[in-house]
KEZA-379076 format. One record per residue (C-alpha): residue number from 1; x, y, z; residue in three letters. Coordinates in steps of 0.05 Angstrom, whole numbers. Layout:
// KEZA-379076
<lumnu NUM; <X; Y; Z>; ALA>
...
***
This chain:
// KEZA-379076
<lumnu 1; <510; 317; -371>; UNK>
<lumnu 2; <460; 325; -323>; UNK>
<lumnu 3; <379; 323; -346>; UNK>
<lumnu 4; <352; 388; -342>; UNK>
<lumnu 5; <304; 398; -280>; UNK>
<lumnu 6; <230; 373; -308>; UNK>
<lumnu 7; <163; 384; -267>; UNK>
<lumnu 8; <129; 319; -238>; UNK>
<lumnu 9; <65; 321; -208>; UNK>
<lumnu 10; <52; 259; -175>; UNK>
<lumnu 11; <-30; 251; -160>; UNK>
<lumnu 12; <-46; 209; -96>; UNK>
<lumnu 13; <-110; 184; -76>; UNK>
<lumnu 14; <-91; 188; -2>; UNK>
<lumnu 15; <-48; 229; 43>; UNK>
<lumnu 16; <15; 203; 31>; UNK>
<lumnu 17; <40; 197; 107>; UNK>
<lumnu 18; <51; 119; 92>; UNK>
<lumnu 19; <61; 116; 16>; UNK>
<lumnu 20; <129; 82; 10>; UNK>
<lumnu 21; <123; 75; -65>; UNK>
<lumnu 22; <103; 154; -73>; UNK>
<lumnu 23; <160; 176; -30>; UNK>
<lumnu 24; <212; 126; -71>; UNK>
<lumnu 25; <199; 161; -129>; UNK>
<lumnu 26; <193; 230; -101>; UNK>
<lumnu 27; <262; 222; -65>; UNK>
<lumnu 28; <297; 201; -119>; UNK>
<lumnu 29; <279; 249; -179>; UNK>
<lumnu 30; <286; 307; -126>; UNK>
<lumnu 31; <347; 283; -111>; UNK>
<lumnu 32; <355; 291; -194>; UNK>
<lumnu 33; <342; 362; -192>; UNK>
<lumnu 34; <274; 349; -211>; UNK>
<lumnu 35; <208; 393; -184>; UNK>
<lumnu 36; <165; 344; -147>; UNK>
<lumnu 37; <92; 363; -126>; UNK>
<lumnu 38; <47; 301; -100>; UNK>
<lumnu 39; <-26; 330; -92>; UNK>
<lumnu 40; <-55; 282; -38>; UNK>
<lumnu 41; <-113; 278; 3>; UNK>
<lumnu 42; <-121; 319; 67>; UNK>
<lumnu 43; <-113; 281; 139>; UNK>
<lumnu 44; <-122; 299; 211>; UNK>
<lumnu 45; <-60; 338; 237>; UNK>
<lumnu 46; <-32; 342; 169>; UNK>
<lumnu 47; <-13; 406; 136>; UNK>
<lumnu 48; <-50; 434; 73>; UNK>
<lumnu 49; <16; 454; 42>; UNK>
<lumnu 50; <86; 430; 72>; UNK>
<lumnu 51; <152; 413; 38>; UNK>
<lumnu 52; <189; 345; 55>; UNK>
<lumnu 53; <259; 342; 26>; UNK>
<lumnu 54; <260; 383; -23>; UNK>
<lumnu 55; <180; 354; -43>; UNK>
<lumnu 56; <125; 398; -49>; UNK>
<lumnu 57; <65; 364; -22>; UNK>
<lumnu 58; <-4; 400; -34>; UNK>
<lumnu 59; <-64; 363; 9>; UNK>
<lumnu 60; <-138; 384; -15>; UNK>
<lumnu 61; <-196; 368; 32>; UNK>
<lumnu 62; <-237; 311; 8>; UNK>
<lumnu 63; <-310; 297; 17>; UNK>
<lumnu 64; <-367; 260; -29>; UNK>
<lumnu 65; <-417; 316; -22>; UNK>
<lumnu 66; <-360; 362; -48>; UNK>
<lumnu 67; <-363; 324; -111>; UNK>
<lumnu 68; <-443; 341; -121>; UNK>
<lumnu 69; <-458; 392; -174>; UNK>
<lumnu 70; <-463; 464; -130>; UNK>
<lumnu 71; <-542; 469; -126>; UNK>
<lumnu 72; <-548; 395; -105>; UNK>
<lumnu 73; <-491; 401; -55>; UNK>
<lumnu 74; <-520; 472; -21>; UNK>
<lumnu 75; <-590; 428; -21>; UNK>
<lumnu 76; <-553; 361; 14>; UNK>
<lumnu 77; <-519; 415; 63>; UNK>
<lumnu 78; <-584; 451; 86>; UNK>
<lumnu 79; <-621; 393; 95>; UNK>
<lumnu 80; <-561; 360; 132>; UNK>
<lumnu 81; <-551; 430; 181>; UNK>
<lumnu 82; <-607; 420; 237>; UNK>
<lumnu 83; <-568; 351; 247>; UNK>
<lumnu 84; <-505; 367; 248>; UNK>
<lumnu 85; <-514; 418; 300>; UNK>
<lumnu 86; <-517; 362; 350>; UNK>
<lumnu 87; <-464; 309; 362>; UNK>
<lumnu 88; <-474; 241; 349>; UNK>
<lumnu 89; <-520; 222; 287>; UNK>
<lumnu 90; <-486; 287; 248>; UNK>
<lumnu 91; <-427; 275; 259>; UNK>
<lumnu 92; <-440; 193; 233>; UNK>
<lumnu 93; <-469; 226; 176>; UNK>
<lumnu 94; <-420; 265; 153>; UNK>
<lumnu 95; <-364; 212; 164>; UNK>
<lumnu 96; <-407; 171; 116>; UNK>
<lumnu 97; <-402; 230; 64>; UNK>
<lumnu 98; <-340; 245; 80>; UNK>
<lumnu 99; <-307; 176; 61>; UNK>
<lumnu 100; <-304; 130; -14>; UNK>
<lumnu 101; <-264; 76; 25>; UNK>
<lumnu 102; <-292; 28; 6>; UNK>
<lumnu 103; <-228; -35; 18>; UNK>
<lumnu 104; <-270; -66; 73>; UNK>
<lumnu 105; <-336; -45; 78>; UNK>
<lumnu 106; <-386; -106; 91>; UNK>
<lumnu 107; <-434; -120; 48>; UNK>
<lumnu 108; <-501; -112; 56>; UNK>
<lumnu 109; <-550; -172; 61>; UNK>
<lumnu 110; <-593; -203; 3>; UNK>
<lumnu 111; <-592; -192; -68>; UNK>
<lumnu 112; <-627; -128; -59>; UNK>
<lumnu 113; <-575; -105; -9>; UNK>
<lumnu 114; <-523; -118; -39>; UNK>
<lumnu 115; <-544; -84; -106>; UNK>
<lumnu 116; <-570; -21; -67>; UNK>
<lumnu 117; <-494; -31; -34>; UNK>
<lumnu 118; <-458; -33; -95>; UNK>
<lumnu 119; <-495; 31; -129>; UNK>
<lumnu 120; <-483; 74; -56>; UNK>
<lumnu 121; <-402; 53; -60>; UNK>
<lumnu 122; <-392; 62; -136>; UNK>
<lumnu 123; <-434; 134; -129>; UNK>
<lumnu 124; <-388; 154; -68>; UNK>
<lumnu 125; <-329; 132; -108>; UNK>
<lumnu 126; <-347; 172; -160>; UNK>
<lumnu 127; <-358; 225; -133>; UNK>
<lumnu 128; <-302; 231; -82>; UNK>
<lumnu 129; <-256; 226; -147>; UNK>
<lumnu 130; <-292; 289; -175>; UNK>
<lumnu 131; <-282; 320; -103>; UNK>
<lumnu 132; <-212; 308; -107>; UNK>
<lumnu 133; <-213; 323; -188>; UNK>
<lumnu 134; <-247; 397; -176>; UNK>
<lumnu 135; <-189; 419; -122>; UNK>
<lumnu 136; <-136; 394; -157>; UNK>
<lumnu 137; <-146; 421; -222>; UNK>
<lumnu 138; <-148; 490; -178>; UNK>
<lumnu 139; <-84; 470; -128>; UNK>
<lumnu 140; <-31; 435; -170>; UNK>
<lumnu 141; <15; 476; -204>; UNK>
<lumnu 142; <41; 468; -283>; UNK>
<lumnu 143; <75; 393; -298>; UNK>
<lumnu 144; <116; 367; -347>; UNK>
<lumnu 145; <92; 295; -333>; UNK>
<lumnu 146; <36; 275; -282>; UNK>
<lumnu 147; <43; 199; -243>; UNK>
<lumnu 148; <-32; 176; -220>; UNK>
<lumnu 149; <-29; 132; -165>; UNK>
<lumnu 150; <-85; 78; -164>; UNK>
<lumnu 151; <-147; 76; -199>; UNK>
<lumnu 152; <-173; 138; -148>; UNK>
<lumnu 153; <-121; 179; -180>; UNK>
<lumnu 154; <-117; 159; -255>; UNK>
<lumnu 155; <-179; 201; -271>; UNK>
<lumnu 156; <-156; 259; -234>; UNK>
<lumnu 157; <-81; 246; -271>; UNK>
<lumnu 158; <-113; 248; -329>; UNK>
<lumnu 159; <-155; 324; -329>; UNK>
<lumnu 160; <-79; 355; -306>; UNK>
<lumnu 161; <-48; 316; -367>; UNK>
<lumnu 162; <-102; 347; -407>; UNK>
<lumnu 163; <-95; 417; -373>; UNK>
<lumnu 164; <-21; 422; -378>; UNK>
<lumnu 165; <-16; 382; -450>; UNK>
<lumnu 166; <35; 330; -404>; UNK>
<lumnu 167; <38; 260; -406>; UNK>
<lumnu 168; <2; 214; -354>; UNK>
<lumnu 169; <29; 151; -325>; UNK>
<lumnu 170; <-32; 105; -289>; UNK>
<lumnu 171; <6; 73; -237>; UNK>
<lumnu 172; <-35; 8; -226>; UNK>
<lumnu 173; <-9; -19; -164>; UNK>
<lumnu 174; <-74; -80; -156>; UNK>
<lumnu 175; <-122; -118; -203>; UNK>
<lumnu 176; <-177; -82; -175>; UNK>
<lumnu 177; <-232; -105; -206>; UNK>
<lumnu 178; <-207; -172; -170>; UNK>
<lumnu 179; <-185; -131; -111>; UNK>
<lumnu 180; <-222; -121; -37>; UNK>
<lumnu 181; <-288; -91; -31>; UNK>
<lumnu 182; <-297; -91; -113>; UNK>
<lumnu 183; <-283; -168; -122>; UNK>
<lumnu 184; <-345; -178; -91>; UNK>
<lumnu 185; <-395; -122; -119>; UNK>
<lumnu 186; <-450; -153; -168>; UNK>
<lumnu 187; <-426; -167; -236>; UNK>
<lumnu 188; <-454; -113; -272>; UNK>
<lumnu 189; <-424; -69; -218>; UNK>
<lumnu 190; <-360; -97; -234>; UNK>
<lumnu 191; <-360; -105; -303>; UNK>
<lumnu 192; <-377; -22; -313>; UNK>
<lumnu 193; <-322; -12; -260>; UNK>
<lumnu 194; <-272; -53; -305>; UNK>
<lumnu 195; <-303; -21; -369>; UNK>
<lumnu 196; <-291; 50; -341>; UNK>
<lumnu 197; <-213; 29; -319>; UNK>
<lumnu 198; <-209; 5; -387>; UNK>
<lumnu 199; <-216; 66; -412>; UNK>
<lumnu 200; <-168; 110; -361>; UNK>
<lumnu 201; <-119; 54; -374>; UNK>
<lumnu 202; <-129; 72; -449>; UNK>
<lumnu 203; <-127; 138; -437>; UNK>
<lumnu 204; <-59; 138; -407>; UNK>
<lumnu 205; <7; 155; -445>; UNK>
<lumnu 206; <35; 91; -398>; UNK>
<lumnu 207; <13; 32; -356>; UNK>
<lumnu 208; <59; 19; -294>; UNK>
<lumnu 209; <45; -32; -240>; UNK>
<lumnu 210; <87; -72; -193>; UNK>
<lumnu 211; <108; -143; -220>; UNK>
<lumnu 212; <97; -184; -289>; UNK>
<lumnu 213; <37; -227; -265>; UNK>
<lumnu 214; <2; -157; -254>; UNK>
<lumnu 215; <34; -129; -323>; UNK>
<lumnu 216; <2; -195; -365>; UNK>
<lumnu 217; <-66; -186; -336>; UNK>
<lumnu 218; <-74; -121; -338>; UNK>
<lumnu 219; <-55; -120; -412>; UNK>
<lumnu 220; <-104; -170; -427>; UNK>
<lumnu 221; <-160; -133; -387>; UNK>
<lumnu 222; <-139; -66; -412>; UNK>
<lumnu 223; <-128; -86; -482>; UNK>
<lumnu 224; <-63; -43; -479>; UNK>
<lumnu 225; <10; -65; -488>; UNK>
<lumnu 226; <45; -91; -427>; UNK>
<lumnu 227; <47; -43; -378>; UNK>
<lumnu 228; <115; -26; -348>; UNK>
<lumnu 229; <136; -59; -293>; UNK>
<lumnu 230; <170; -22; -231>; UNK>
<lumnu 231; <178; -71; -175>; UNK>
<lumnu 232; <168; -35; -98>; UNK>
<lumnu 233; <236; -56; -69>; UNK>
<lumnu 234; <262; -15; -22>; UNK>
<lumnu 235; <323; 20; -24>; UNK>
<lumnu 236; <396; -24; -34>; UNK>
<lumnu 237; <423; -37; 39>; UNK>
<lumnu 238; <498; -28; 46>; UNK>
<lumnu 239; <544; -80; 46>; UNK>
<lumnu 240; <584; -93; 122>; UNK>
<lumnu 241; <645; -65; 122>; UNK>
<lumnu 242; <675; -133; 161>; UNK>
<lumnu 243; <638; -177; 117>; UNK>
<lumnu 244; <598; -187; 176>; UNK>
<lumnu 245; <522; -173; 175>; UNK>
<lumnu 246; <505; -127; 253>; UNK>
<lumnu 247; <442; -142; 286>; UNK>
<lumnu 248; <394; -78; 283>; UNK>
<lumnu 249; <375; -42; 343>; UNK>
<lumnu 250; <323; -88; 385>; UNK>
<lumnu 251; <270; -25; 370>; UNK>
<lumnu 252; <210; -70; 389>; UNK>
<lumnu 253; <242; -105; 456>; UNK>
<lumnu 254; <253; -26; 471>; UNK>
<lumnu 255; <181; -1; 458>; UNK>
<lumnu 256; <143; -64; 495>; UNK>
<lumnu 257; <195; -80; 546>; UNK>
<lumnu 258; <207; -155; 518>; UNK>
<lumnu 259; <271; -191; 557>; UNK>
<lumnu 260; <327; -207; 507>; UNK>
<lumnu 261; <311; -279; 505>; UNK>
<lumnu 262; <242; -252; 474>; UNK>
<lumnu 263; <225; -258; 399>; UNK>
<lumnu 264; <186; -220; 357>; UNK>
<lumnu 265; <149; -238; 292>; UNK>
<lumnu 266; <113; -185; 257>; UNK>
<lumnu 267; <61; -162; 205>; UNK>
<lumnu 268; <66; -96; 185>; UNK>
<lumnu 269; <28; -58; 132>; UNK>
<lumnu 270; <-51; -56; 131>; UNK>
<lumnu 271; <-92; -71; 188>; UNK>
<lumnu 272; <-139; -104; 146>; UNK>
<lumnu 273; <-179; -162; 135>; UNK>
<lumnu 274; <-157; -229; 92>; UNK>
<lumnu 275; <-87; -205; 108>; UNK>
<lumnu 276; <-73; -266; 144>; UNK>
<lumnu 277; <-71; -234; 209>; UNK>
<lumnu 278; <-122; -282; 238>; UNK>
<lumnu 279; <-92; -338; 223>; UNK>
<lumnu 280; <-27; -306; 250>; UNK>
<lumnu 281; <-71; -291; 318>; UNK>
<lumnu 282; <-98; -363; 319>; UNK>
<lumnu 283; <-17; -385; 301>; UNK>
<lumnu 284; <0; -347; 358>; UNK>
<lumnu 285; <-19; -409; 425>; UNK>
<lumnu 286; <23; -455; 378>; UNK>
<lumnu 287; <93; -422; 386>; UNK>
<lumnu 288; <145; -415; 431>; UNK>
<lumnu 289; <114; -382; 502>; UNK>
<lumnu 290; <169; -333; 490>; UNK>
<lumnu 291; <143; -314; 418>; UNK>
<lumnu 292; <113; -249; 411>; UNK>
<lumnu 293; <66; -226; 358>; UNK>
<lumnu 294; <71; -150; 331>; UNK>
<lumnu 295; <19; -116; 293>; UNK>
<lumnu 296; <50; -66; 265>; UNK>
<lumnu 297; <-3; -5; 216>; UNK>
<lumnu 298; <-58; 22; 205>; UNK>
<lumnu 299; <-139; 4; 173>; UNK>
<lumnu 300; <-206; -16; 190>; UNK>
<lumnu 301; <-180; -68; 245>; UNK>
<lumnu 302; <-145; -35; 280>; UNK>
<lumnu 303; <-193; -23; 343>; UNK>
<lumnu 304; <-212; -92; 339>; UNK>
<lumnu 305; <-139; -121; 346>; UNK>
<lumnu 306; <-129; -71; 402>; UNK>
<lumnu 307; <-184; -107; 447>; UNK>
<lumnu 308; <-153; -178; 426>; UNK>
<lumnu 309; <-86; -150; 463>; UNK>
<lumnu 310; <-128; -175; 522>; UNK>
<lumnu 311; <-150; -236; 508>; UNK>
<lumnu 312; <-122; -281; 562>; UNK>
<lumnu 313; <-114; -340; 514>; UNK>
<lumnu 314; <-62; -299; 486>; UNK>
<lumnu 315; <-20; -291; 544>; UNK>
<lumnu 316; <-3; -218; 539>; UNK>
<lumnu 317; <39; -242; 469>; UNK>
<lumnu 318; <-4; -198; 417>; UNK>
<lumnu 319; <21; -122; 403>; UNK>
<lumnu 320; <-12; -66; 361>; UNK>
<lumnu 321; <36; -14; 340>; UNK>
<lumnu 322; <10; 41; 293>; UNK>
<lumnu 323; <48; 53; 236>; UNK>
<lumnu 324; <115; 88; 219>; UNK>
<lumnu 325; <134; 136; 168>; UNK>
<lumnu 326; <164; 96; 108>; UNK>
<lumnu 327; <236; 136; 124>; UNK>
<lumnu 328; <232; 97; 196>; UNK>
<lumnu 329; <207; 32; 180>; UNK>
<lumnu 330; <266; -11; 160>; UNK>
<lumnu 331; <310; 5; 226>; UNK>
<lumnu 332; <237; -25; 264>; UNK>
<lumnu 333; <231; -85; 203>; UNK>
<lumnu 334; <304; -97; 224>; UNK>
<lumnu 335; <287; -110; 293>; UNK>
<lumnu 336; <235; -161; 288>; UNK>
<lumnu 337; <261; -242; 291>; UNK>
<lumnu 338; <208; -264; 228>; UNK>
<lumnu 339; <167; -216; 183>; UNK>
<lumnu 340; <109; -257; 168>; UNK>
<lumnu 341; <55; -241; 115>; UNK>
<lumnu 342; <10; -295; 103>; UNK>
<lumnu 343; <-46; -261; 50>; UNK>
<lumnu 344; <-101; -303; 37>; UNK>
<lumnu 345; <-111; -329; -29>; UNK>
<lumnu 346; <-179; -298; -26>; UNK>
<lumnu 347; <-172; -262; -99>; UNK>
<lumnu 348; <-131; -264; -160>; UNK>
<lumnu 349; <-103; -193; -136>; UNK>
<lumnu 350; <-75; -232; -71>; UNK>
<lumnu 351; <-48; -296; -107>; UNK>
<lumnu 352; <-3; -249; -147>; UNK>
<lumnu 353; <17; -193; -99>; UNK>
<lumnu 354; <85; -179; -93>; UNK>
<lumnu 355; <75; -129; -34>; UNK>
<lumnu 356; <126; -76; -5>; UNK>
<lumnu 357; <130; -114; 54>; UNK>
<lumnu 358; <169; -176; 22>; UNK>
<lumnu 359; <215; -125; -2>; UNK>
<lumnu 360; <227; -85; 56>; UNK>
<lumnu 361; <242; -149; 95>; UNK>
<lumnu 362; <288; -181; 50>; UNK>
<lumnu 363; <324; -106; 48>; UNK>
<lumnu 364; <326; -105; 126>; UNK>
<lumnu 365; <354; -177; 127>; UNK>
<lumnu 366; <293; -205; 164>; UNK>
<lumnu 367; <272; -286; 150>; UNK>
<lumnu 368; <196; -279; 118>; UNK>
<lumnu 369; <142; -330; 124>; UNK>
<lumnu 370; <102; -325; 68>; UNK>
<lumnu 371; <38; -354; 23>; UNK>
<lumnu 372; <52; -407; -21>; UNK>
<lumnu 373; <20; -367; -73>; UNK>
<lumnu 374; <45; -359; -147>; UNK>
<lumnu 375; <65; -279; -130>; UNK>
<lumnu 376; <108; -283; -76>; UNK>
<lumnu 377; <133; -358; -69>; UNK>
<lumnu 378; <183; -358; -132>; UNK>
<lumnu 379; <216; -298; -96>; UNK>
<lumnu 380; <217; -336; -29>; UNK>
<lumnu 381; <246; -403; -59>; UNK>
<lumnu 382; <288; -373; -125>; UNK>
<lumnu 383; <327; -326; -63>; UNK>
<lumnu 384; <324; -377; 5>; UNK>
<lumnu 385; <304; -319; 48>; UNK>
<lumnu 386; <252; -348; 81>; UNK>
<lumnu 387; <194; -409; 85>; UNK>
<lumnu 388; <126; -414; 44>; UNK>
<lumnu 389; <58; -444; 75>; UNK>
<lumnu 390; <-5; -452; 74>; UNK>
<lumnu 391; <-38; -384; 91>; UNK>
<lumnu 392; <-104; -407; 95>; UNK>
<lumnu 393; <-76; -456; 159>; UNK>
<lumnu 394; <-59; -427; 227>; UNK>
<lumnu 395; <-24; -495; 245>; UNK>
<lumnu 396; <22; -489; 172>; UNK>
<lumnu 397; <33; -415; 184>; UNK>
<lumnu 398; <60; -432; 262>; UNK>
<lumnu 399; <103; -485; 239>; UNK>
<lumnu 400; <124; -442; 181>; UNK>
<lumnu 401; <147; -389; 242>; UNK>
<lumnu 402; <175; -438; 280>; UNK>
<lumnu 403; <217; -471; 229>; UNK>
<lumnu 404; <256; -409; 231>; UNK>
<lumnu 405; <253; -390; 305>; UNK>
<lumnu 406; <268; -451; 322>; UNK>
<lumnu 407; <335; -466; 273>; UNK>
<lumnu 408; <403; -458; 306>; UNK>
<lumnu 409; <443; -384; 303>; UNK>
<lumnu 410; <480; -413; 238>; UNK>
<lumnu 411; <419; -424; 203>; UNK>
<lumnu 412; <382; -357; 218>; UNK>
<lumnu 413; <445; -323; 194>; UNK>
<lumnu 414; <442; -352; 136>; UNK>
<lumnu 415; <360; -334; 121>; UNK>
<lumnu 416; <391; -260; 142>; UNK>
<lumnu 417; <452; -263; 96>; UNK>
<lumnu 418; <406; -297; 36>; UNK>
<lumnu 419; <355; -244; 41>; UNK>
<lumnu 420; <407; -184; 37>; UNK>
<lumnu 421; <440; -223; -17>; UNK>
<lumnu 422; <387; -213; -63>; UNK>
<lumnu 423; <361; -138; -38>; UNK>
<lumnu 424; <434; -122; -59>; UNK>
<lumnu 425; <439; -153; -126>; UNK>
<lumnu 426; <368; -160; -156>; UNK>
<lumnu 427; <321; -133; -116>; UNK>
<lumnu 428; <333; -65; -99>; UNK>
<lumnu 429; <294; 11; -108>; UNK>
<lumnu 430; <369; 34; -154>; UNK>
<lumnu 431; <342; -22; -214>; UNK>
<lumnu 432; <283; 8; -203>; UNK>
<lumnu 433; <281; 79; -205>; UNK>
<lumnu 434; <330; 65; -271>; UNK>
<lumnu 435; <268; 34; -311>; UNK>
<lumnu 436; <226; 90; -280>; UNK>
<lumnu 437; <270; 144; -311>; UNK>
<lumnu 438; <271; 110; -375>; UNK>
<lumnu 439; <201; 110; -389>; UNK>
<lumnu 440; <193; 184; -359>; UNK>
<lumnu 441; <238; 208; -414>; UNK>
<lumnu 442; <213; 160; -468>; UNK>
<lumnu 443; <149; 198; -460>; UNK>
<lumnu 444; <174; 270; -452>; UNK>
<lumnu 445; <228; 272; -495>; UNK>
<lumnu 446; <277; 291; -445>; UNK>
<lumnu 447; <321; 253; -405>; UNK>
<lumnu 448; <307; 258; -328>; UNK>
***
C-alpha cells in the first residue's frame, strides 16, 4: 500500500541552488507522493516562489537589521538613509547588514579584536536567524514534519514545529562548534554557542547528521542519544549493460578547449579556505605539463583564484568554473581524470568529514585523492577507489595525483570500476533515503 501523501517542510539556511543533500531528499519523498516545501533564503536572480519537480520552494529575503525589534530597526534605517543614497560606503554597509556568513571571515587582531569580533558575528548570527525566523513563520505553509538544515535553520525548524504541533528533525551536517569561523571564536564565545546548540539539539524530536564519527560526538556534546545517521551519497549509478564501464562525455576538455591528450584533476565544492586548494595550486608545477587543475564552485575565494588563473608559474594549467546545479554535476564529475579533495586537518569537523564530494566521485566512477584523515581514509582504503596523503603537503598531494595519472589504462580502470563497485552496493542515496523514511514515520506515526 502506498503511504498516504504527508506535508514536509524542509527549512534551509541558504538558497538552495547548490544543496545536493536538500534536493536528495526533496526528490525522493516527492517522488513518494509526498508535499515538499523547502523555505530558503532569497538570492540574486532567484525567484521568491517557484516550483522544481513537483517541490515547492518558498525564498524569504534575509537581512540582520530585519531581525532588530521594529523601533530599533526604523531607527538603524533612518540613520543609515543619507548614506545609502550614494554608492559606495552604503552600499558596503548594507552588505555588512545584510550578511551572518560568517565560514571565513578573518579575525580581527588582538585580544580586544577578536572579542569585539566574536560579539559582532554571534549578534549578526543571531539575528539573521530571527530575520529568517519572522518570514518564515509568515511564508511556510502547514507541515506534518519540518527538516532544519544546519544549526541556521534548527531554531527556525523548531518555532514551525511548535506552530504546526509537527515534529522537527535538526539535520546536523558539521561539528560546528569545531567548525570554520566558530572553531576559532574566544572560548566563552564558543562555549555559549555550543550551550545554545545544546539546547536546539535537545529540543529536537531527532538528531540527523552525515556519518558515525559525527553521530558519537555530537551525542556526547548534545547529551542526546545517537543521532541518526544519513550518509550524503549520491544517487546509485546504473550498472553497463556490456559489463563494460563508458567513459563520460569529456565536459571539461569541451568548456576550456583542452586537446584529448589533456587531463583534468578537479576540486569541486566550496571555494573556500583550508580546503586544500592551496596546496592543490602549489601541487600544481609538480605534475605532468599536460595536467590541468579545475576549480570547480562557489565562496569567499573565488575572486582570488580567478586572478591566480594568470599566474605565469602556472602555465595557463589553473581553471575556475562556477558551480553547477546538483542535477548537472555528476555528468561534469564524470569528466574529470582525478577528483581530488585534500581538506586540511585544521579542525576536528575536517578530520571527520565525509563530504558529498567523496560520494559523488566514487558514484561518477572518478579515482579520488584524498586526506589521510580518520573520516574519509577508511572509505578510500576499505573500497580501493582512490590514494590517501598528506593534505597538509603539496609534494604528497602531487605524487598522490600522479600515482594515478600516471598508472597504465588497466590500472585506472580498475580505480573507475572499484569506485562504482561500492556506489552500487554500499554507498548509494537508495540505502539512504530508506533510513530517512524510517525515522520520518517513527516520529509521525505514519509511514512515508
Amino acid at each position: 500500500m502506498a503511504p498516504r501523501p504527508q506535508r514536509l517542510t524542509i527549512v534551509l539556511p541558504s538558497t538552495g541552488a547548490f544543496d545536493s543533500r536538500t534536493w536528495r531528499i526533496a526528490r525522493s519523498l516527492s517522488g513518494r507522493g509526498h508535499a515538499i516545501t523547502v523555505v530558503a533564503r532569497g538570492g540574486d536572480g532567484l525567484p521568491e516562489r517557484e516550483d522544481v519537480d513537483g517541490i515547492r520552494f518558498i525564498r524569504v529575503p534575509v537581512a540582520a537589521i530585519d531581525g532588530l525589534p521594529g523601533p530599533i530597526r526604523a531607527l538603524v534605517r533612518l540613520v543609515r538613509r543619507p548614506r545609502t543614497a550614494s554608492a559606495g560606503a552604503g552600499a558596503t554597509a548594507t552588505a555588512r547588514l545584510g550578511t551572518a556568513d560568517t565560514s571565513e571571515a578573518p579575525a580581527t587582531g588582538g585580544l580586544l579584536g577578536r572579542g569585539i569580533g566574536a560579539v559582532i558575528r554571534l549578534a549578526r548570527i543571531g539575528l539573521t536567524i530571527r530575520a529568517q525566523r519572522l518570514a518564515t513563520m509568515r511564508e511556510a505553509p502547514q507541515g506534518d514534519l519540518v527538516h532544519a538544515m544546519a544549526y541556521m535553520g534548527i531554531p527556525i525548524g523548531l518555532a514551525l514545529g511548535r506552530r504546526d504541533g509537527a515534529p522537527v528533525v535538526y539535520d546536523a551536517r558539521d561539528i560546528y562548534v569545531e567548525a570554520r569561523n566558530i572553531a576559532r571564536l574566544p572560548g566563552p564565545a564558543r562555549r555559549l554557542f555550543a550551550t545554545i546548540e545544546r539546547r536546539w539539539a535537545q529540543g529536537a524530536s531527532r538528531v540527523m547528521t552525515v556519518n558515525r564519527a559525527y553521530a558519537e560526538e555530537m551525542a556526547r556534546r548534545f547529551e542526546t542519544a545517537l543521532p541518526a545517521i544519513v550518509l550524503n551519497c549520491s544517487p546509485r549509478p546504473a550498472a553497463a549493460e556490456d559489463g563494460g564501464e563508458p567513459r563520460p562525455a569529456r565536459r571539461f576538455h569541451a568548456a576550456l578547449g583542452l586537446a584529448e591528450s589533456e587531463t583534468v584533476v578537479l576540486y569541486h565544492g566550496g571555494l573556500s579556505p583550508e580546503r586544500g586548494i592551496e596546496q592543490l595550486i602549489a601541487a600544481l608545477p609538480l605534475l605532468p605539463d599536460t595536467a590541468h587543475l579545475v576549480l570547480m564552485g562557489y565562496g569567499p575565494l573565488a575572486d582570488r583564484l580567478i586572478e591566480r588563473t594568470t599566474d605565469p608559474a602556472l602555465g595557463g594549467r589553473l581553471h575556475v568554473l562556477p558551480a553547477v546545479p546538483p542535477a548537472e554535476l555528476l555528468s561534469w564529475v564524470g569528466a574529470a581524470d582525478v577528483a581530488a579533495m585534500p581538506i586540511q586537518p585544521t579542525t576536528l569537523n575536517h578530520r571527520l568529514t565525509t563530504p558529498n564530494k567523496l560520494f559523488e566521485a566514487m558514484t561518477a566512477g572518478v579515482p579520488v585523492v584524498a586526506p589521510d584523515l580518520p573520516g574519509m581514509a577508511s572509505i578510500v582504503t576499505e573500497t580501493g577507489c582512490g590514494v590517501v596523503c598528506d593534505p597538509t603537503d603539496p609534494a604528497a598531494v602531487a605524487a598522490a595525483i600522479r600515482t594515478i595519472l600516471d598508472a597504465p589504462d588497466a590500472e585506472r580502470a580498475g580505480w573507475r570500476s572499484r569506485a562504482l563497485a561500492a556506489a552500487r552496493t554500499t554507498y548509494h542515496w537508495e540505502a539512504q533515503v530508506e533510513i530517512l523514511l524510517d525515522e520520518y514515520g517513527r516520529l509521525t506515526g505514519e509511514p512515508w
